[in-house]
mmCIF file as Biopython writes it, N, C-alpha, C and O atoms, coordinates in Angstrom:
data_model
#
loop_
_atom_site.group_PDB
_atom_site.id
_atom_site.type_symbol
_atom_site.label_atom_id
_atom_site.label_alt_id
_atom_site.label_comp_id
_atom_site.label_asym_id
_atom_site.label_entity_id
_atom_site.label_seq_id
_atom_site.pdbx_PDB_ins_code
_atom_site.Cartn_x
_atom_site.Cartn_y
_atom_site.Cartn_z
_atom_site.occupancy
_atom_site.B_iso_or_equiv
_atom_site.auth_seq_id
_atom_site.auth_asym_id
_atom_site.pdbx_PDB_model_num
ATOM 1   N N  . UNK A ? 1  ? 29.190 -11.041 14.594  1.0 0.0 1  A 1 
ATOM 2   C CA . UNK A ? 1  ? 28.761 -9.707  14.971  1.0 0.0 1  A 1 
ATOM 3   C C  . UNK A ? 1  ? 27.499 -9.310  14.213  1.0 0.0 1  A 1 
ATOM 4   O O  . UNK A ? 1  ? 27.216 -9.656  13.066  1.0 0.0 1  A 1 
ATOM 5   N N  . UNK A ? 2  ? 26.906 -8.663  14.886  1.0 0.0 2  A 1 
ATOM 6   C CA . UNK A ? 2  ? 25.625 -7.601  14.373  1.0 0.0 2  A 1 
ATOM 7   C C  . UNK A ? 2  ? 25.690 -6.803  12.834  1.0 0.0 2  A 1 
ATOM 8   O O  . UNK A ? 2  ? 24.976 -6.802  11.832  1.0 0.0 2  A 1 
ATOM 9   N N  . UNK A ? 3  ? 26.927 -6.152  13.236  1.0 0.0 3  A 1 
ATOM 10  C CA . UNK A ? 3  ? 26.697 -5.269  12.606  1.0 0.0 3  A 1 
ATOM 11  C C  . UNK A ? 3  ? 27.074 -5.528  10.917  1.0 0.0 3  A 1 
ATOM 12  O O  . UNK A ? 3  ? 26.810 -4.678  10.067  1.0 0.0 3  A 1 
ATOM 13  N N  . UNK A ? 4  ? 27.634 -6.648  10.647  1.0 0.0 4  A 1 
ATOM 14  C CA . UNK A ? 4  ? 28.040 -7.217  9.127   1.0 0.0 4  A 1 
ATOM 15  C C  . UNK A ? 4  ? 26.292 -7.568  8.819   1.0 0.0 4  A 1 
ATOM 16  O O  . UNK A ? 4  ? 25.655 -7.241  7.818   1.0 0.0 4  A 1 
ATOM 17  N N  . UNK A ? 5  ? 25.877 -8.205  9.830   1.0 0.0 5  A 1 
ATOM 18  C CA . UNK A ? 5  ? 24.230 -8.766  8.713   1.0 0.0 5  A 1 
ATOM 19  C C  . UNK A ? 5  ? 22.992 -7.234  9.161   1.0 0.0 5  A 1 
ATOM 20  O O  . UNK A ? 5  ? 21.835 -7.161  8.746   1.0 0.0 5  A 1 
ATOM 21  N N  . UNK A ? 6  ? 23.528 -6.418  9.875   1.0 0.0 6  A 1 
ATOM 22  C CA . UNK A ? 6  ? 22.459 -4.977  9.620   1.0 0.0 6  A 1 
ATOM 23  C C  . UNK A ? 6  ? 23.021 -4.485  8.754   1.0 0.0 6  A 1 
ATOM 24  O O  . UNK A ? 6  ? 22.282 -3.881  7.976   1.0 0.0 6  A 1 
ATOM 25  N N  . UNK A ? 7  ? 24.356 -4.467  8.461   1.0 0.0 7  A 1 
ATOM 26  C CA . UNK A ? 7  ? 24.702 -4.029  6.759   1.0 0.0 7  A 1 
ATOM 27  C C  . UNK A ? 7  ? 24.178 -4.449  4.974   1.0 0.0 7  A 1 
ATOM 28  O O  . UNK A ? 7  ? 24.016 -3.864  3.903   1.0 0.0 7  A 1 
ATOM 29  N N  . UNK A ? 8  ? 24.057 -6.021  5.626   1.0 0.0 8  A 1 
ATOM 30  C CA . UNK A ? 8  ? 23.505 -6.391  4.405   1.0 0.0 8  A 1 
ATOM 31  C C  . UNK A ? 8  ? 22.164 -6.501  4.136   1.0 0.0 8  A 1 
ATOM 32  O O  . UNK A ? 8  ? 21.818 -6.794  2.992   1.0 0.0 8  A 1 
ATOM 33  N N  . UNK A ? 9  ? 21.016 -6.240  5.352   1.0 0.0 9  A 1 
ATOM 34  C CA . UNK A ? 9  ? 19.449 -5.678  5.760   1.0 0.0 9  A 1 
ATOM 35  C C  . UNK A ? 9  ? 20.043 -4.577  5.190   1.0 0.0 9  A 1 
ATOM 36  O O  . UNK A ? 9  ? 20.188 -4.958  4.028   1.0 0.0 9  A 1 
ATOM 37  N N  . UNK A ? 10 ? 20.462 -3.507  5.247   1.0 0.0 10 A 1 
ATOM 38  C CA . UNK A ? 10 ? 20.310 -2.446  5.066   1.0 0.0 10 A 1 
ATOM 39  C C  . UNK A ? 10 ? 20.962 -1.516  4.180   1.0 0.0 10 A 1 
ATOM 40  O O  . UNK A ? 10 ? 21.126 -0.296  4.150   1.0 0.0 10 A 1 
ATOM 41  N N  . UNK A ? 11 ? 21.356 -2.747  3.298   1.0 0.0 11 A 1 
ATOM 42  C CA . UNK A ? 11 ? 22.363 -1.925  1.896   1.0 0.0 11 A 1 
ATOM 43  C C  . UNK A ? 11 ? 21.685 -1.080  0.840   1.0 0.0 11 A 1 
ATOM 44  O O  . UNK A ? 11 ? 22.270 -0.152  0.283   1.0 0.0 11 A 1 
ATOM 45  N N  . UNK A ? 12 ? 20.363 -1.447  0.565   1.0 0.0 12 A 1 
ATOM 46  C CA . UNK A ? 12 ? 19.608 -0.793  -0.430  1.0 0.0 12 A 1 
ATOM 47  C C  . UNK A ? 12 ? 18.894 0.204   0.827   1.0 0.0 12 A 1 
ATOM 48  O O  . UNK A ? 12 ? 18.835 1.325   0.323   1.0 0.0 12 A 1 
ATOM 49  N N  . UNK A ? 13 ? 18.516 0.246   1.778   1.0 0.0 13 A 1 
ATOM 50  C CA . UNK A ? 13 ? 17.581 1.215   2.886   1.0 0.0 13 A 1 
ATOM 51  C C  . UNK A ? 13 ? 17.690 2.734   1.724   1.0 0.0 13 A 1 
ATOM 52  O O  . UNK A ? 13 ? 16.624 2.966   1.153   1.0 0.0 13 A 1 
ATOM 53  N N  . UNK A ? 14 ? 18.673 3.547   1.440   1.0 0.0 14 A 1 
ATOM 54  C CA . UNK A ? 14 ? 18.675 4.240   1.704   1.0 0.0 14 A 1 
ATOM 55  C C  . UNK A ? 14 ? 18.732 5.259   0.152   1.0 0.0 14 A 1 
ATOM 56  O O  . UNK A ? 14 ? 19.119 6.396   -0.117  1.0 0.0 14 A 1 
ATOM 57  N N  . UNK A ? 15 ? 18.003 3.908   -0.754  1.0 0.0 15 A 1 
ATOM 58  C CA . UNK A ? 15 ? 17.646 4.255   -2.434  1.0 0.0 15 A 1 
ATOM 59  C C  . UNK A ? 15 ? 16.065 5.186   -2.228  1.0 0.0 15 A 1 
ATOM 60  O O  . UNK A ? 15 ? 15.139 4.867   -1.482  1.0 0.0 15 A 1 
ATOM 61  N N  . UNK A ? 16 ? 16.101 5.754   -2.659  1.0 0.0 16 A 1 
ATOM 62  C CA . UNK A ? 16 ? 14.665 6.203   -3.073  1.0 0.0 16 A 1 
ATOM 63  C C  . UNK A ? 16 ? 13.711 5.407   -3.850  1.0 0.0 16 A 1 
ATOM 64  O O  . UNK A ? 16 ? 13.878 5.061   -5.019  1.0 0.0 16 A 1 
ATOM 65  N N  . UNK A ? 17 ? 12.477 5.086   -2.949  1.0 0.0 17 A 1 
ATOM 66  C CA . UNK A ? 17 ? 11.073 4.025   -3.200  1.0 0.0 17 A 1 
ATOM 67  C C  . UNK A ? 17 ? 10.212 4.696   -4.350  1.0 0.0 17 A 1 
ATOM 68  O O  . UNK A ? 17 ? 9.580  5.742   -4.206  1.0 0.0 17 A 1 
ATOM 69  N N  . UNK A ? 18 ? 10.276 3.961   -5.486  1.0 0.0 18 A 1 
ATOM 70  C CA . UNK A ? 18 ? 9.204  4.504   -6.569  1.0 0.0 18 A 1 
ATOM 71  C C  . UNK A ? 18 ? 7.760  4.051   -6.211  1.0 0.0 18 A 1 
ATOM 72  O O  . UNK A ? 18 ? 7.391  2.884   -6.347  1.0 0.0 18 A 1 
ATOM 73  N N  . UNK A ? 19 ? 6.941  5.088   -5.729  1.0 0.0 19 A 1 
ATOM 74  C CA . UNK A ? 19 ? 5.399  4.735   -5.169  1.0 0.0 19 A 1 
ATOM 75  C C  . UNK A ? 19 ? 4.687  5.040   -6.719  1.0 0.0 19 A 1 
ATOM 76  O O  . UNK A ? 19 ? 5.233  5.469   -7.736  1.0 0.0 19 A 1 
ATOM 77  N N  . UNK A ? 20 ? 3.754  4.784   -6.567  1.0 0.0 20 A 1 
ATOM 78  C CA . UNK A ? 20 ? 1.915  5.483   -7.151  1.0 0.0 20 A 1 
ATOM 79  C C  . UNK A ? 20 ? 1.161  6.069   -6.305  1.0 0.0 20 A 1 
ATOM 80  O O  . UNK A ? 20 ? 0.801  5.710   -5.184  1.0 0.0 20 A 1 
ATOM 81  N N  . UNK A ? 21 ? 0.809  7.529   -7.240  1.0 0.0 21 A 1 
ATOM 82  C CA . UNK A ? 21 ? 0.180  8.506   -6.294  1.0 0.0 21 A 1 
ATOM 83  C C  . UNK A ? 21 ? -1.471 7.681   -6.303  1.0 0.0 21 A 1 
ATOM 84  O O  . UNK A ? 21 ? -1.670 6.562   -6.776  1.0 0.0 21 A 1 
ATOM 85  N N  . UNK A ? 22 ? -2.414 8.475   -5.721  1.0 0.0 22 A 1 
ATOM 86  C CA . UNK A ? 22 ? -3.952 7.772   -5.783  1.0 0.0 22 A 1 
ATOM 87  C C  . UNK A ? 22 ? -4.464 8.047   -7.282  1.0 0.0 22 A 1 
ATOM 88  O O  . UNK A ? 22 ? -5.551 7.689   -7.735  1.0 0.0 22 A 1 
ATOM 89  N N  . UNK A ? 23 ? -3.308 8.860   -8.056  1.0 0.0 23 A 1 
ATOM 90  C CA . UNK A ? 23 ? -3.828 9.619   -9.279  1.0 0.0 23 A 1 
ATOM 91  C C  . UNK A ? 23 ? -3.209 8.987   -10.643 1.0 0.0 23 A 1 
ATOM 92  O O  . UNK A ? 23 ? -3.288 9.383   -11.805 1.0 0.0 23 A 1 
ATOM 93  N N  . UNK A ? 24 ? -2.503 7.752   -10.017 1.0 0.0 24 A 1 
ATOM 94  C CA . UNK A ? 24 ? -1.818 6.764   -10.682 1.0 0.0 24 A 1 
ATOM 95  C C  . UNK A ? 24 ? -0.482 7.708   -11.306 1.0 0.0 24 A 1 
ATOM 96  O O  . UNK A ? 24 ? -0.122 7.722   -12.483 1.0 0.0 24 A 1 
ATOM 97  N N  . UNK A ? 25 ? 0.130  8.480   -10.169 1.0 0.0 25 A 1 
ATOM 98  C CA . UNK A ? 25 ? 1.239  9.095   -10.954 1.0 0.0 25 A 1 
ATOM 99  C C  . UNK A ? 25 ? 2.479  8.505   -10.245 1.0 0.0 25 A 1 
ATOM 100 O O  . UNK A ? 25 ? 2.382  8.108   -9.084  1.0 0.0 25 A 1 
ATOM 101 N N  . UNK A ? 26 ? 3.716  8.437   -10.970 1.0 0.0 26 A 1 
ATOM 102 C CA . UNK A ? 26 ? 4.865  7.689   -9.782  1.0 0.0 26 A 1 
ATOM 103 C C  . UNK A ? 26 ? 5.417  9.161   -9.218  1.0 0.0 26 A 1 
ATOM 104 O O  . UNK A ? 26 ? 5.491  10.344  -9.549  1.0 0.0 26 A 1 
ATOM 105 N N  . UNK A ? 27 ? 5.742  8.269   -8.158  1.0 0.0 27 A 1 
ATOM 106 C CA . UNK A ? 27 ? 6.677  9.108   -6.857  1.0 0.0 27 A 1 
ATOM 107 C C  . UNK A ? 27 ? 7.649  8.629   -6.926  1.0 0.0 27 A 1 
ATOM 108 O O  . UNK A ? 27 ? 7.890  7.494   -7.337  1.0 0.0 27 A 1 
ATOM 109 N N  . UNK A ? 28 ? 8.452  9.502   -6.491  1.0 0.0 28 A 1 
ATOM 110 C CA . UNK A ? 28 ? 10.022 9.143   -5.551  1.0 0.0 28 A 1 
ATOM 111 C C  . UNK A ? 28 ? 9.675  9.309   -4.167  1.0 0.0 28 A 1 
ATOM 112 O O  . UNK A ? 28 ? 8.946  10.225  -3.785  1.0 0.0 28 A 1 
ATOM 113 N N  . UNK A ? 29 ? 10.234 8.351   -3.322  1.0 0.0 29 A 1 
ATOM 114 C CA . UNK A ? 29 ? 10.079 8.694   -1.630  1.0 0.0 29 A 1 
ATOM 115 C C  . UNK A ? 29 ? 11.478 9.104   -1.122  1.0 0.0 29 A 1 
ATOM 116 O O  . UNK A ? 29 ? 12.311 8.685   -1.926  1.0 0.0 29 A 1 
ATOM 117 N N  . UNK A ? 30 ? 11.803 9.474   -0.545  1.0 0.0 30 A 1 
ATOM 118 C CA . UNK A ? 30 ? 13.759 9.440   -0.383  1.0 0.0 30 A 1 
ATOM 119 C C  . UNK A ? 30 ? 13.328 11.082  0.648   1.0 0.0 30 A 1 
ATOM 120 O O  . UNK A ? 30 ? 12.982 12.221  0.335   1.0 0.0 30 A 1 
ATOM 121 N N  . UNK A ? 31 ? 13.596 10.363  1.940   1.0 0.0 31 A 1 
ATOM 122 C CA . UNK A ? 31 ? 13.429 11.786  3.038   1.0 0.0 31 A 1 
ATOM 123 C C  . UNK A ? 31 ? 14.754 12.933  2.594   1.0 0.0 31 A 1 
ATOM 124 O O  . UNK A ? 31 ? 15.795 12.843  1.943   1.0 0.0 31 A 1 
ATOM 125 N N  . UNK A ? 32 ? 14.096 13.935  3.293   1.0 0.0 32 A 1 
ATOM 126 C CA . UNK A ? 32 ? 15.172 14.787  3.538   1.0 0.0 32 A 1 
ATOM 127 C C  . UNK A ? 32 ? 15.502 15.245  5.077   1.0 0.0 32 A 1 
ATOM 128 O O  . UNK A ? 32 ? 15.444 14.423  5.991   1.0 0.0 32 A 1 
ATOM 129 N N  . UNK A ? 33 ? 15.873 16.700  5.310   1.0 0.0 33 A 1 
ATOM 130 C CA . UNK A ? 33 ? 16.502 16.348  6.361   1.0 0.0 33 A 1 
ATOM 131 C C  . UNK A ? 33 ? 15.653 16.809  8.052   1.0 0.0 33 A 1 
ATOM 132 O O  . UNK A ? 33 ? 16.095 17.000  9.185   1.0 0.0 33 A 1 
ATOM 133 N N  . UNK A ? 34 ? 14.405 16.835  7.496   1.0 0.0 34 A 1 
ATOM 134 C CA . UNK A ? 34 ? 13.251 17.849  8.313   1.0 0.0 34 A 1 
ATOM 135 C C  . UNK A ? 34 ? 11.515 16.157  7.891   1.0 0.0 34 A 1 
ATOM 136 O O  . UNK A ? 34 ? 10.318 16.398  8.051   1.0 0.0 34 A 1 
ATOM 137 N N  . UNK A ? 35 ? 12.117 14.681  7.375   1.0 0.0 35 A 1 
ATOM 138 C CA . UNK A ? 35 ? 10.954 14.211  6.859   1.0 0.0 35 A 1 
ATOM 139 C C  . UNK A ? 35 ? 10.160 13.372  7.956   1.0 0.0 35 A 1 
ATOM 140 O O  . UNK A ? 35 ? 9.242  12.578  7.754   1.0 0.0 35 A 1 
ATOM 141 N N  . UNK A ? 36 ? 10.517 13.600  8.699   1.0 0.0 36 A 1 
ATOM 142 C CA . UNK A ? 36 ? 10.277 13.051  10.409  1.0 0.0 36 A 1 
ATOM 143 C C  . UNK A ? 36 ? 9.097  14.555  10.979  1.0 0.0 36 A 1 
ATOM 144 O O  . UNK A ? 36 ? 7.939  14.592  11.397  1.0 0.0 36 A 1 
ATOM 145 N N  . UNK A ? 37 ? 9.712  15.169  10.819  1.0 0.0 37 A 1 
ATOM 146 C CA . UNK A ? 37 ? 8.687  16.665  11.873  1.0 0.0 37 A 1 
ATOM 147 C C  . UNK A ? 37 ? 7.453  16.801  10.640  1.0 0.0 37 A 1 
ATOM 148 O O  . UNK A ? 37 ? 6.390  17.191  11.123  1.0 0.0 37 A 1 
ATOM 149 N N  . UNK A ? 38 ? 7.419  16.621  9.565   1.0 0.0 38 A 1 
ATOM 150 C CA . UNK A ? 38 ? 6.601  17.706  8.499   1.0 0.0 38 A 1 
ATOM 151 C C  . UNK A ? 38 ? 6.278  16.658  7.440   1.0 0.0 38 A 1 
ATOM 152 O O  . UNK A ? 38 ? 6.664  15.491  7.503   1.0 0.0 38 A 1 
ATOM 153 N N  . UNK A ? 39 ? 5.762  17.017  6.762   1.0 0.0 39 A 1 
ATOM 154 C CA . UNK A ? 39 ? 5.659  15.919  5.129   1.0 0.0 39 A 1 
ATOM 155 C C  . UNK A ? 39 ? 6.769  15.914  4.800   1.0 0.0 39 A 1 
ATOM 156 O O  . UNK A ? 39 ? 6.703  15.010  3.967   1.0 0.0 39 A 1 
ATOM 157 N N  . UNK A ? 40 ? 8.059  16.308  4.793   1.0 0.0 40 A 1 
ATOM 158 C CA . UNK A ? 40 ? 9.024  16.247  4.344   1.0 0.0 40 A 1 
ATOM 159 C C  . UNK A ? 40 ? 9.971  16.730  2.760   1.0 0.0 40 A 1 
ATOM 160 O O  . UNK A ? 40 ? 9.165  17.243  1.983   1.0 0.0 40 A 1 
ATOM 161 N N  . UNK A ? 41 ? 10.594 16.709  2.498   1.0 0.0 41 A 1 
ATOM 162 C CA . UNK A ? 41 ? 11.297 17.187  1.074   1.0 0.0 41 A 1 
ATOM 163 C C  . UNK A ? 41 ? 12.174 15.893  0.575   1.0 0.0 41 A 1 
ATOM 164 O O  . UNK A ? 41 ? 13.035 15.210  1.130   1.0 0.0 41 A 1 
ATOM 165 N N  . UNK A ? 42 ? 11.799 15.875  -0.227  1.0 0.0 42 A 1 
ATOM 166 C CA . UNK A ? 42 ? 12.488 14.806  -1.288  1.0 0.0 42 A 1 
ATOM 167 C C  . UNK A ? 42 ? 14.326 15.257  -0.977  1.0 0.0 42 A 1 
ATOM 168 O O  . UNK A ? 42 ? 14.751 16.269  -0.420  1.0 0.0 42 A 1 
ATOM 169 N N  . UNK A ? 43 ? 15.140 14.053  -1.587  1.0 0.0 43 A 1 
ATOM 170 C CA . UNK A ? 43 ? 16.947 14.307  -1.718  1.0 0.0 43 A 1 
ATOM 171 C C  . UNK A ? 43 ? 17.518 14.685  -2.866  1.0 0.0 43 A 1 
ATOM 172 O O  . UNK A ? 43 ? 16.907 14.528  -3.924  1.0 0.0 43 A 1 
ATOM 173 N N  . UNK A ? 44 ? 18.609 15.166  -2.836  1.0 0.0 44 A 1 
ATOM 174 C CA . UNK A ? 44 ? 18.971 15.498  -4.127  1.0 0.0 44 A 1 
ATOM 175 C C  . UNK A ? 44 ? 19.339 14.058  -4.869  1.0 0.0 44 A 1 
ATOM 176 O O  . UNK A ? 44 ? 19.767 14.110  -6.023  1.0 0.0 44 A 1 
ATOM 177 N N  . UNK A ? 45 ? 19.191 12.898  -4.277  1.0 0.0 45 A 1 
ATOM 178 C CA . UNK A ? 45 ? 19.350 11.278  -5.252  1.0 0.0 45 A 1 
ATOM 179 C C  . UNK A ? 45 ? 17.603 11.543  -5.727  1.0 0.0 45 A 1 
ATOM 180 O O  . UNK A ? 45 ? 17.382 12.231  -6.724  1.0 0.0 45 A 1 
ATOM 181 N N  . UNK A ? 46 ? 17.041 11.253  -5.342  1.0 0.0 46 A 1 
ATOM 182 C CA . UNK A ? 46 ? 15.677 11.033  -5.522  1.0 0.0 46 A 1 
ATOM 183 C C  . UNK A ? 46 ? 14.923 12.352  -6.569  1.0 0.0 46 A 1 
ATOM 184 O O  . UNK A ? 46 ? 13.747 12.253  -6.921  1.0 0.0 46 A 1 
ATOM 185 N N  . UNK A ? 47 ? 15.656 13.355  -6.908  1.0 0.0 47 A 1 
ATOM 186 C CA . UNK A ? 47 ? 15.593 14.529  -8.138  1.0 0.0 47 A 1 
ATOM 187 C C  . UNK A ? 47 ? 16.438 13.791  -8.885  1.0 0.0 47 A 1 
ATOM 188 O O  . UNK A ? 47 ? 15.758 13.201  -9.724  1.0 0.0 47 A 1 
ATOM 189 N N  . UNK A ? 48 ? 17.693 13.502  -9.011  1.0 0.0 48 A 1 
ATOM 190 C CA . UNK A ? 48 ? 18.382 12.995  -9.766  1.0 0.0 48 A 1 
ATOM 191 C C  . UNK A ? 48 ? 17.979 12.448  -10.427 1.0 0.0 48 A 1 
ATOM 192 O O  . UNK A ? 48 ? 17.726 12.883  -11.550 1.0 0.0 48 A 1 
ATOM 193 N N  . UNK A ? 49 ? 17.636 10.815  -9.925  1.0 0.0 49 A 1 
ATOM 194 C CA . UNK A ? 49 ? 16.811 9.800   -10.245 1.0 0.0 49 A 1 
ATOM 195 C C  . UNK A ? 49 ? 15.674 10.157  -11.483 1.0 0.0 49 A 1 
ATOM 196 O O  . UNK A ? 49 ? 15.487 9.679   -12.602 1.0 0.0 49 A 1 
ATOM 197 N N  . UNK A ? 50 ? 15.042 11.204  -10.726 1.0 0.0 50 A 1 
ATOM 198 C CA . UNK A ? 50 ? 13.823 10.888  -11.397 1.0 0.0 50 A 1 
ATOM 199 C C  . UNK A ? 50 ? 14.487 12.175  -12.761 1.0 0.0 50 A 1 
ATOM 200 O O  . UNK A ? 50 ? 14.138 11.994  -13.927 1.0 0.0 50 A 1 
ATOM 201 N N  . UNK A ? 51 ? 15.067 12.928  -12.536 1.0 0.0 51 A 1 
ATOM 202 C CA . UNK A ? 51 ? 15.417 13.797  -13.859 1.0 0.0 51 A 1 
ATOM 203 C C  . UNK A ? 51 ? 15.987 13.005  -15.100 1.0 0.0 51 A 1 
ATOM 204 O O  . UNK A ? 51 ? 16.110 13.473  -16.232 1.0 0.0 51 A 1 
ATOM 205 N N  . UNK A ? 52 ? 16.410 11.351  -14.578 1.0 0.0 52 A 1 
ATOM 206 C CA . UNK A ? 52 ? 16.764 10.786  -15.565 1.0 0.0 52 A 1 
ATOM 207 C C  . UNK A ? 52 ? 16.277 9.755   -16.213 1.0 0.0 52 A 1 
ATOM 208 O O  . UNK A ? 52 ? 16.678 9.008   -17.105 1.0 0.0 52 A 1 
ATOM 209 N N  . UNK A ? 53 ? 15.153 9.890   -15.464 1.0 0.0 53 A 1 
ATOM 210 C CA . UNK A ? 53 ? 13.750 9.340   -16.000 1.0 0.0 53 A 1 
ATOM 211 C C  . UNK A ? 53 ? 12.301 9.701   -16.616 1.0 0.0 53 A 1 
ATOM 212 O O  . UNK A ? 53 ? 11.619 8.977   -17.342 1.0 0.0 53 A 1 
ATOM 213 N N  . UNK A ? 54 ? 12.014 10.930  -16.173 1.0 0.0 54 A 1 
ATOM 214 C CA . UNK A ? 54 ? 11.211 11.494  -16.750 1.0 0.0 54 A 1 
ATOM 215 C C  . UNK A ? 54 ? 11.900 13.162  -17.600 1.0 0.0 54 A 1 
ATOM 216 O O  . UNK A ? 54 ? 12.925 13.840  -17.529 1.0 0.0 54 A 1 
ATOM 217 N N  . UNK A ? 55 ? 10.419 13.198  -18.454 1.0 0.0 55 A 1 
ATOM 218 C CA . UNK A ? 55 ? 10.592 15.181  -18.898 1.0 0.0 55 A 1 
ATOM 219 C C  . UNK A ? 55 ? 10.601 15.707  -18.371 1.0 0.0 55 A 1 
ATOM 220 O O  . UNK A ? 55 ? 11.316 16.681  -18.605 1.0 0.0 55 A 1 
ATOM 221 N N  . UNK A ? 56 ? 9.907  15.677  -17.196 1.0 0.0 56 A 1 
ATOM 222 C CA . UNK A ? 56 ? 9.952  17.193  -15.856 1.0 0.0 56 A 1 
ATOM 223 C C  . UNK A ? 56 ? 9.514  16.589  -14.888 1.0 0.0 56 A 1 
ATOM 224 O O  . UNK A ? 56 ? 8.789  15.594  -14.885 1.0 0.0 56 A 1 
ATOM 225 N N  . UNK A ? 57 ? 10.014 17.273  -13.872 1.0 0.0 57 A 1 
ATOM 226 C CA . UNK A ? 57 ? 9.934  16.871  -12.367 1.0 0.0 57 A 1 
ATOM 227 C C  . UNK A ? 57 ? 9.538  17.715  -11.720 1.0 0.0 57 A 1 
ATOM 228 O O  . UNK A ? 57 ? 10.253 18.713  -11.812 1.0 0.0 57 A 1 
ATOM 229 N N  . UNK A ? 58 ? 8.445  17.865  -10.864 1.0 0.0 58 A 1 
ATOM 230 C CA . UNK A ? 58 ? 8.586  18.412  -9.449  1.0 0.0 58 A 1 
ATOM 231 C C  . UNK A ? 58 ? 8.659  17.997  -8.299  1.0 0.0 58 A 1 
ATOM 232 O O  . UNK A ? 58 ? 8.150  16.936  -7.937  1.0 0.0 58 A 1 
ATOM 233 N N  . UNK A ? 59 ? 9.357  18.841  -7.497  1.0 0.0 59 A 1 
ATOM 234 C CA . UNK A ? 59 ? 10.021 18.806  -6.365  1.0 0.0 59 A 1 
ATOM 235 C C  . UNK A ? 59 ? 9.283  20.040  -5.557  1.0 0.0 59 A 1 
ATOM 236 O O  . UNK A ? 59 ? 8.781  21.054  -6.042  1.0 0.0 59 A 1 
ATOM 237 N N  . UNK A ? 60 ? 9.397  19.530  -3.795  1.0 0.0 60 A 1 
ATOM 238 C CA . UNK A ? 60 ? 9.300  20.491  -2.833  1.0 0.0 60 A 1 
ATOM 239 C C  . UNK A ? 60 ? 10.791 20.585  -2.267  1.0 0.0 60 A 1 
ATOM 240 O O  . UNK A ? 60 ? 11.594 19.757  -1.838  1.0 0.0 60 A 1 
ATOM 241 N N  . UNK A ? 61 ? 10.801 22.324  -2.509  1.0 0.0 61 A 1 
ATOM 242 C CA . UNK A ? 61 ? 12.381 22.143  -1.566  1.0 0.0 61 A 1 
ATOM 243 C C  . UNK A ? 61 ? 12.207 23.416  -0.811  1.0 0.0 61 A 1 
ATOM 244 O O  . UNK A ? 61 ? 12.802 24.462  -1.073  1.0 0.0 61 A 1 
ATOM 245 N N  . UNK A ? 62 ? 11.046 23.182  0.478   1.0 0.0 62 A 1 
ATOM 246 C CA . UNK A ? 62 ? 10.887 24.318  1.418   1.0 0.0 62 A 1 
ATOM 247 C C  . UNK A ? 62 ? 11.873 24.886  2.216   1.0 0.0 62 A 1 
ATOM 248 O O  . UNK A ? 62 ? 11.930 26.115  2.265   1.0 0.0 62 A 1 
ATOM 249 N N  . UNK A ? 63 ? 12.786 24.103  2.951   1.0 0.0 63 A 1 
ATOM 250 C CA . UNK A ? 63 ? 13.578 23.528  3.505   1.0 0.0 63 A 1 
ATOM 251 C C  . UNK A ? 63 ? 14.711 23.498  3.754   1.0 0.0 63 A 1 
ATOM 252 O O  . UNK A ? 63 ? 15.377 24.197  4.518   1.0 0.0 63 A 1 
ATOM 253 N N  . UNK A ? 64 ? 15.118 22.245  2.774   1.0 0.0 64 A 1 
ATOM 254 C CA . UNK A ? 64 ? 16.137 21.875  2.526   1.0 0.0 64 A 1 
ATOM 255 C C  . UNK A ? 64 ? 17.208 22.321  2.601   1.0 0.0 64 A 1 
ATOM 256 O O  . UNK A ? 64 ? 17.373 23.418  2.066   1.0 0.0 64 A 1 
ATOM 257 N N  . UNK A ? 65 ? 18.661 21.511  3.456   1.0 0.0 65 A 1 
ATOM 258 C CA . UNK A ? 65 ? 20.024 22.565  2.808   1.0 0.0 65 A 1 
ATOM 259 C C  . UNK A ? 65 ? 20.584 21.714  1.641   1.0 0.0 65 A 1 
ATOM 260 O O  . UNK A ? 65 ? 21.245 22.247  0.749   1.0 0.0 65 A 1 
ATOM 261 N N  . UNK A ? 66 ? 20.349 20.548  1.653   1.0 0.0 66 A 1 
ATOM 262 C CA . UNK A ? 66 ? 21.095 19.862  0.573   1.0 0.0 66 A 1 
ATOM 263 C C  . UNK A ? 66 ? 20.532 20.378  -0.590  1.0 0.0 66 A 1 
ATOM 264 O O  . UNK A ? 66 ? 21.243 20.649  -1.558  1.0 0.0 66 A 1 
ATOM 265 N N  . UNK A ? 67 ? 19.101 20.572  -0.597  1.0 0.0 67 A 1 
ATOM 266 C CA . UNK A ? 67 ? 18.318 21.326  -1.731  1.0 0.0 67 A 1 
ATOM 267 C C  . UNK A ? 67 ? 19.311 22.993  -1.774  1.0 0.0 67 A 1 
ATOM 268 O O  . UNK A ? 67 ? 18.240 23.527  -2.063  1.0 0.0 67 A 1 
ATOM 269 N N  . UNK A ? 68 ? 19.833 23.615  -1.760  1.0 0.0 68 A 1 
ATOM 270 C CA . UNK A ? 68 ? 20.424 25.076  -1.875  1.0 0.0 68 A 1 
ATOM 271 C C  . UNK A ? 68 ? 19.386 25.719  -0.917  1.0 0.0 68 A 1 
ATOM 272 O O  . UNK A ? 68 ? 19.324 26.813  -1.478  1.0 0.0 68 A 1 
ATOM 273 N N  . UNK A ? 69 ? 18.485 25.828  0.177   1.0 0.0 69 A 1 
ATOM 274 C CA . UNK A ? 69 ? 17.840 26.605  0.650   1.0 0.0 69 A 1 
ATOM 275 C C  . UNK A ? 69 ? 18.434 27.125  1.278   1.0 0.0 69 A 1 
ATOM 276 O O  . UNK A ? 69 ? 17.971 28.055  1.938   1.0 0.0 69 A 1 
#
């Protein structure tokens, strides 16, 4: 069946991608639930993540319901 080897393609899919901005700063990528129509809003994994990696974070949470909006 299909669907056992699109599981194992697609076990990590859905971690948040650490980029570099053009300003050499890292990103988190990790859509939210509007990141298809608009630039989109980061997830509450991808704040997580990075709160436990860096001193401060910002975030856009225009949006969002998983964000509390």
């Amino acid at each position: 069946k299909a669907d056992g080897a699109m599981a194992v393609l697609l076990k990590d899919a859905m971690q948040p991608n650490l980029v570099q901005t053009l300003e050499n700063n890292p990103a988190f990528v990790h859509g939210g639930p509007f990141a298809n129509i608009a630039h989109g809003c980061n997830s509450v994994v991808a704040t997580t993540t990075a709160l436990k990696l860096a001193d401060y974070v910002v975030t856009e949470a225009g949006f969002g319901a998983d964000l509390g909006a």
